[in-house]
C-alpha positions as CSV (number, residue, x, y, z in Angstrom):
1,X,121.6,105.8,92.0
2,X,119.5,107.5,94.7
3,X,116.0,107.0,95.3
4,X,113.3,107.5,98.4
5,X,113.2,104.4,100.1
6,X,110.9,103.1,102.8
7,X,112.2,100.8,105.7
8,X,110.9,99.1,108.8
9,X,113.1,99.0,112.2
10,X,112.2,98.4,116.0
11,X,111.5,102.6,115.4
12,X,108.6,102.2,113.2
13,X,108.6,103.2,108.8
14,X,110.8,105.5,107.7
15,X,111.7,107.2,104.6
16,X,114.6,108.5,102.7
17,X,116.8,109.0,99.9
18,X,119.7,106.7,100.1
19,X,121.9,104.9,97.4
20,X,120.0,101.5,95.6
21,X,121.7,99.6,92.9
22,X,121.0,100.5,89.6
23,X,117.8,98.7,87.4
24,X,118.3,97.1,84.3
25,X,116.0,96.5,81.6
26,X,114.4,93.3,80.7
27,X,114.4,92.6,76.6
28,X,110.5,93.8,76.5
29,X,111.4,96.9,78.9
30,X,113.1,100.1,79.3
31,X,115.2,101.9,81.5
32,X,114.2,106.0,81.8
33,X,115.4,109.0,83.4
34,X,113.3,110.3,85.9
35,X,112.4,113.6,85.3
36,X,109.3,113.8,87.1
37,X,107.3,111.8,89.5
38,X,103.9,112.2,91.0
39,X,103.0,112.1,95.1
40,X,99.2,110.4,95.3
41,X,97.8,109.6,98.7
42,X,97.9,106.2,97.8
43,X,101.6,106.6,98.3
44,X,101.7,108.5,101.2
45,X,99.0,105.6,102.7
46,X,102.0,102.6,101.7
47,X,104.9,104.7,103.0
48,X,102.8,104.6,106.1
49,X,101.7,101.0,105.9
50,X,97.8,101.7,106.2
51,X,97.1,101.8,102.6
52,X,93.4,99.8,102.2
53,X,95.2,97.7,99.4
54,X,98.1,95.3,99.4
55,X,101.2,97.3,100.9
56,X,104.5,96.3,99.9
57,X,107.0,94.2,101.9
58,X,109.6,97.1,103.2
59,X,112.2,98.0,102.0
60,X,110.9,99.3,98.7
61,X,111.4,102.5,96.8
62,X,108.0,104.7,96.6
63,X,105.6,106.2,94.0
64,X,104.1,104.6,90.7
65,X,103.8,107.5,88.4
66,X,107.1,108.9,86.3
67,X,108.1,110.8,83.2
68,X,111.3,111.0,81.3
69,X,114.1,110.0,79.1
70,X,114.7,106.3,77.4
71,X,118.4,105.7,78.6
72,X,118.3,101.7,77.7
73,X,116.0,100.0,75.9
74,X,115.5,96.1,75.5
75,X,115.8,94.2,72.1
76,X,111.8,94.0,72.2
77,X,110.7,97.2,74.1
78,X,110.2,99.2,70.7
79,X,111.7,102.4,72.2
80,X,114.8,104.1,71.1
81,X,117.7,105.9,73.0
82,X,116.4,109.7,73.9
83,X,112.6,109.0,73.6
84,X,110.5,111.0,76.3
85,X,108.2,108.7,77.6
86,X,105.6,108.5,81.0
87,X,103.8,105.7,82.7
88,X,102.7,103.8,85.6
89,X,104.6,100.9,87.3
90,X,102.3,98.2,89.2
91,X,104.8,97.9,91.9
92,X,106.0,101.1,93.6
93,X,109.6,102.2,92.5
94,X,109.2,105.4,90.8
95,X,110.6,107.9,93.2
96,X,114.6,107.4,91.9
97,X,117.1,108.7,89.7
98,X,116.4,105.5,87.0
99,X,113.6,103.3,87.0
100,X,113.0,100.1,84.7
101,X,109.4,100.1,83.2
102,X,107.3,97.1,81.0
103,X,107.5,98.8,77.5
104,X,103.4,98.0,78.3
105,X,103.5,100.4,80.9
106,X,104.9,103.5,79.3
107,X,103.7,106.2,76.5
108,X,105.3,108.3,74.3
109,X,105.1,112.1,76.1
110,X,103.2,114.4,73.3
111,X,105.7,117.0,72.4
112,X,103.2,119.9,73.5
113,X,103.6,117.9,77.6
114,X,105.8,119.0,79.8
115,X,107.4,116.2,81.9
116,X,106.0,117.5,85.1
117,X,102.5,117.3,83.5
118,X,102.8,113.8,81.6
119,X,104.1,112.4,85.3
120,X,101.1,113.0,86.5
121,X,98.8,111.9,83.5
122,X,98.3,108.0,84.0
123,X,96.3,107.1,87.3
124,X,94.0,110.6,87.2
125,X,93.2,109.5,83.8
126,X,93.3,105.9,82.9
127,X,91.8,105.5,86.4
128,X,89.1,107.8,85.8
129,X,88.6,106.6,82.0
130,X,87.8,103.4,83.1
131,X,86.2,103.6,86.3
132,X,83.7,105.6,84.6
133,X,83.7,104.4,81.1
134,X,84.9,100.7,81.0
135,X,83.2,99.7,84.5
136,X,80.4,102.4,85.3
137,X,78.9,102.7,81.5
138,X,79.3,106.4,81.2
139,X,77.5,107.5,78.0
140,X,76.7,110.9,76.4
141,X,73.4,112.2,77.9
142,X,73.7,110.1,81.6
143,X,74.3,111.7,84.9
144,X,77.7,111.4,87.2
145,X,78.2,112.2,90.9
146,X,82.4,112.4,91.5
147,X,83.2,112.4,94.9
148,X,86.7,114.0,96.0
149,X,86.6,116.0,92.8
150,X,89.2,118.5,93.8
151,X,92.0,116.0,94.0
152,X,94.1,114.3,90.8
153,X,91.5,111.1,89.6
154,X,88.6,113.6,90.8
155,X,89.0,116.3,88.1
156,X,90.4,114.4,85.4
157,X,86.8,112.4,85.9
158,X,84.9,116.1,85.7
159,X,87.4,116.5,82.5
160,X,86.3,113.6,80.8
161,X,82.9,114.2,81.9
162,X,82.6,117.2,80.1
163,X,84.6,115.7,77.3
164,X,82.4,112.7,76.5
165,X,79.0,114.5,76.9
166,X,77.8,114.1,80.5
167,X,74.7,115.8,80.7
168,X,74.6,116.6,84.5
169,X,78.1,116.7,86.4
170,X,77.8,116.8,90.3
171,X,80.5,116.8,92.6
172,X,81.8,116.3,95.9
173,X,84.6,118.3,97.8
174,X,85.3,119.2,101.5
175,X,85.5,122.7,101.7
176,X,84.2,125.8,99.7
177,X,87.7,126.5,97.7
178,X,87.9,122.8,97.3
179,X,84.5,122.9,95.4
180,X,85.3,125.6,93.8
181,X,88.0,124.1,92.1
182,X,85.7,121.1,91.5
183,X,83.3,123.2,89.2
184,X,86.2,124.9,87.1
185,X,87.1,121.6,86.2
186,X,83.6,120.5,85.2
187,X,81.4,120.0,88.0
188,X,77.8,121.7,87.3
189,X,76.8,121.9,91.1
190,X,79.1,120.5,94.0
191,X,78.4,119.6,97.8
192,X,79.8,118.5,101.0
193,X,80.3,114.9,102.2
194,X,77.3,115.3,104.4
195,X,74.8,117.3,101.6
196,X,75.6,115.5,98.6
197,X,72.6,113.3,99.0
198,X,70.0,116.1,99.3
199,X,71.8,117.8,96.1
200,X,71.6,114.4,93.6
201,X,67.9,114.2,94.6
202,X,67.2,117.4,93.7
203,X,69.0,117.7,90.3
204,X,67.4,114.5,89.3
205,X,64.1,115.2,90.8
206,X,64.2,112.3,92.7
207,X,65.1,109.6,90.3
208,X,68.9,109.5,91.4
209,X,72.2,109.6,89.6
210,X,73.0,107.1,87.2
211,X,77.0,106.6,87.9
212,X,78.5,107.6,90.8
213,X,82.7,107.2,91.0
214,X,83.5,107.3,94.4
215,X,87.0,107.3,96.1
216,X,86.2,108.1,99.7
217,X,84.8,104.9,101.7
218,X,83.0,104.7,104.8
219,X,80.0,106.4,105.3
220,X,80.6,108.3,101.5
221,X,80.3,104.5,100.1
222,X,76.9,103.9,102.0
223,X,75.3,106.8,101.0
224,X,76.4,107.2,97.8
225,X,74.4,103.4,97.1
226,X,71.4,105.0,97.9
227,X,70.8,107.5,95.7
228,X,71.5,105.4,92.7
229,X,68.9,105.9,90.1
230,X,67.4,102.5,88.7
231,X,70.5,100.7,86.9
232,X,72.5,102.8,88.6
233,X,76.2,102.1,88.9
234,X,78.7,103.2,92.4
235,X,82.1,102.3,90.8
236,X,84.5,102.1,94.1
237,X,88.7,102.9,93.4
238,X,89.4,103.4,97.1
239,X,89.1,104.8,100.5
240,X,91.0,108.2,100.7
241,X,89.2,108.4,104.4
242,X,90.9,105.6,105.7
243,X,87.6,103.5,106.2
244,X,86.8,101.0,104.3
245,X,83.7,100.6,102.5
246,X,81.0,98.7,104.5
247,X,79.3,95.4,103.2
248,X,76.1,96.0,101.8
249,X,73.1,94.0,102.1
250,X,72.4,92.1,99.2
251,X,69.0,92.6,99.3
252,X,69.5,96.9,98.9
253,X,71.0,96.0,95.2
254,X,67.9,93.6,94.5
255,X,65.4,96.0,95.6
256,X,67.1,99.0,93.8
257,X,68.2,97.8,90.7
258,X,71.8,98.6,90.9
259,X,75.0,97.3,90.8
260,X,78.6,98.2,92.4
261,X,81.9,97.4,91.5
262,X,85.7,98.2,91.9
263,X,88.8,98.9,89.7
264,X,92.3,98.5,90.9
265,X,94.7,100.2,87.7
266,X,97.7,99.3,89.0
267,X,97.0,95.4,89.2
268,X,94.7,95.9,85.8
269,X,98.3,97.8,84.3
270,X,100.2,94.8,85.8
271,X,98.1,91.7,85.0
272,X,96.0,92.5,82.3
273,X,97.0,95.9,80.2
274,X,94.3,94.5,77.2
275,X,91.6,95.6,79.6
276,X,93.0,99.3,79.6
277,X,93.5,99.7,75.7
278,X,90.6,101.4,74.8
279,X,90.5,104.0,77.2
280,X,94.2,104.4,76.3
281,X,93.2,105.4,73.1
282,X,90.0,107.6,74.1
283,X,93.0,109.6,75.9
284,X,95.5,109.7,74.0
285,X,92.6,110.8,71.4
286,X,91.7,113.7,73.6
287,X,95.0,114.8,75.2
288,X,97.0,115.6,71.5
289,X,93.8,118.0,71.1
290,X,93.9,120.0,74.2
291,X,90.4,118.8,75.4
292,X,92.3,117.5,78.7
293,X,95.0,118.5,80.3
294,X,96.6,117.1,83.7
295,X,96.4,119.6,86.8
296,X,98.6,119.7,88.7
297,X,98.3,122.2,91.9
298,X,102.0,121.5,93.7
299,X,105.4,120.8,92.6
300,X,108.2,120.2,94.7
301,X,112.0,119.3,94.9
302,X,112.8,115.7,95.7
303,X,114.4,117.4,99.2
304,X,111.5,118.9,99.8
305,X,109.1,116.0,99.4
306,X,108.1,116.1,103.0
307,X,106.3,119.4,102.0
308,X,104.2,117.6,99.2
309,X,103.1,114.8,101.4
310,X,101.8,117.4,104.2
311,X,99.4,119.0,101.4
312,X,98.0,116.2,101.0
313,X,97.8,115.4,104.4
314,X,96.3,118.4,105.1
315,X,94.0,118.7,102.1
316,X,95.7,121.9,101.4
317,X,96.4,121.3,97.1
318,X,94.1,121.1,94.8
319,X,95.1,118.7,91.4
320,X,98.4,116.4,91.7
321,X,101.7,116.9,93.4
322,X,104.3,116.4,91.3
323,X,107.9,115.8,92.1
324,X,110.7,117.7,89.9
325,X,113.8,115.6,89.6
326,X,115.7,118.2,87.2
327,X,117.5,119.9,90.1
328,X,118.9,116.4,91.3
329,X,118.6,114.1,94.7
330,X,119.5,114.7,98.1
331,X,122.6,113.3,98.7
């Protein structure tokens, strides 16, 4: 089978599609047909080895997120032949004609989904879910701040948001289309990177914001800590900027009350699936019922995946990228 690889030479990374033997499924897995995949910075960051996390050894195929067709299934996986399904893989490998998936890690797609739109469900929402929910203590009537909202996990948060009775939404996005889209997602009032703290103070009249889900890092990180309202919560899920959050002091969570914390979905998915159950089922509550809906701003060929990764390079999409495999591999 084909699939976009990533290898290491005196040259530096590259990438490409190139021939990799076929997978084969384990008795509690499944093998599917890729007919979708979705492109997250995250990837782009491993393909280029600077991702803030744990990159992968080279070679290795790319991408986590897929949706498709249940070729094989194992004695245990509880899927049949011809199910469409979608999911996440803890280790990178989705970006190929066949990939073999935990039966844990997949969903059956909802009828009313499209393949390009389930593809690009799982880490905008389960991350977003329970980042917010699980870790920050999201409840009806509590305020939110969602940095990097026009992007995938940003405005499936302001979906949810909405969804689960947020009573004041703000929102973070770096440039004036980019916040629009932020606020037809959800967002009641949106700001810069530099602004955002002026904007929490005055929407909570000083008192602060009581969950704030931040993806950014650096400076973002730093500021976002301090305008925490009293038992305030700054749930971290990575550093889009490239920077690293900095360490805090201690003594700035003692004398403000507040506590941070960080979720990792594809190590959570990998190691310990039990934790992710309920906000599973919050979703997959929500999504039969229209009440959220993936959005995806870019889709591309698999030959023309160089064009998806430069939009989010360049900040130029606004939802997910989403890879159509229907048309077939470069050869």
């Amino acid at each position: 089978m084909r699939a976009y690889v990533v290898r290491h030479d005196d040259h530096g990374r590259s990438s490409r599609w190139e021939e990799v033997p076929d997978p084969s499924p384990s008795a509690e897995g499944v093998i599917v047909r890729v007919r979708a995949a979705a492109l997250a910075w995250s990837d782009v960051l491993q393909m280029e080895g600077t991702y803030a996390g744990a990159v992968p050894d080279t070679p290795f195929v790319c991408g986590h997120e897929f949706a498709g067709e249940v070729v094989a299934a194992g004695s245990e996986a509880g899927y049949a032949l011809g199910d469409r399904v979608f999911g996440f893989l803890p280790s990178p490998a989705a970006f190929a004609e066949y990939v073999a998936a935990p039966a844990r890690c997949v969903r059956r797609t909802p009828d009313e989904l499209a393949d390009t739109d389930a593809a690009a469900f799982t880490t905008s929402f389960l991350t977003a879910d329970a980042a917010m929910v699980t870790v920050g203590g999201l409840t009806p009537g509590r305020s939110l701040l969602v940095h990097a909202a026009a992007g995938g996990v940003g405005r499936s948060a302001l979906q949810l948001a909405r969804a689960y009775g947020t009573e004041l939404i703000l929102a973070t996005a770096g440039s004036p289309s980019r916040r629009t889209a932020a606020e037809a997602s959800g967002a009641m009032a949106t700001a810069d990177y530099d602004d955002f703290p002026d904007l929490v103070l005055e929407h909570t009249r000083g008192r602060g914001v009581d969950v704030v889900l931040e993806s950014v890092g650096g400076d973002v990180f730093d500021l976002s800590a301090r305008v925490l309202a009293p038992l305030g919560r700054l749930v971290t899920i990575g550093a889009s900027s490239g920077t690293p959050p900095r360490r805090l002091k201690l003594p700035l969570l003692w004398q403000r009350s507040i506590s941070v914390c960080g979720i990792h979905i594809a190590r959570l998915l990998g190691d310990h699936p039990e934790v992710l159950q309920p906000s599973w089922k919050r979703l997959l509550s929500l999504l039969p019922a229209g009440r959220i809906r993936p959005e995806v701003g870019l889709t591309v060929s698999p030959a023309d995946l160089a064009q998806g990764i430069e939009a989010l390079r360049g900040r130029t999409v606004d939802g997910r990228v989403v890879i159509d495999f229907t048309g077939g591999v470069p050869v």
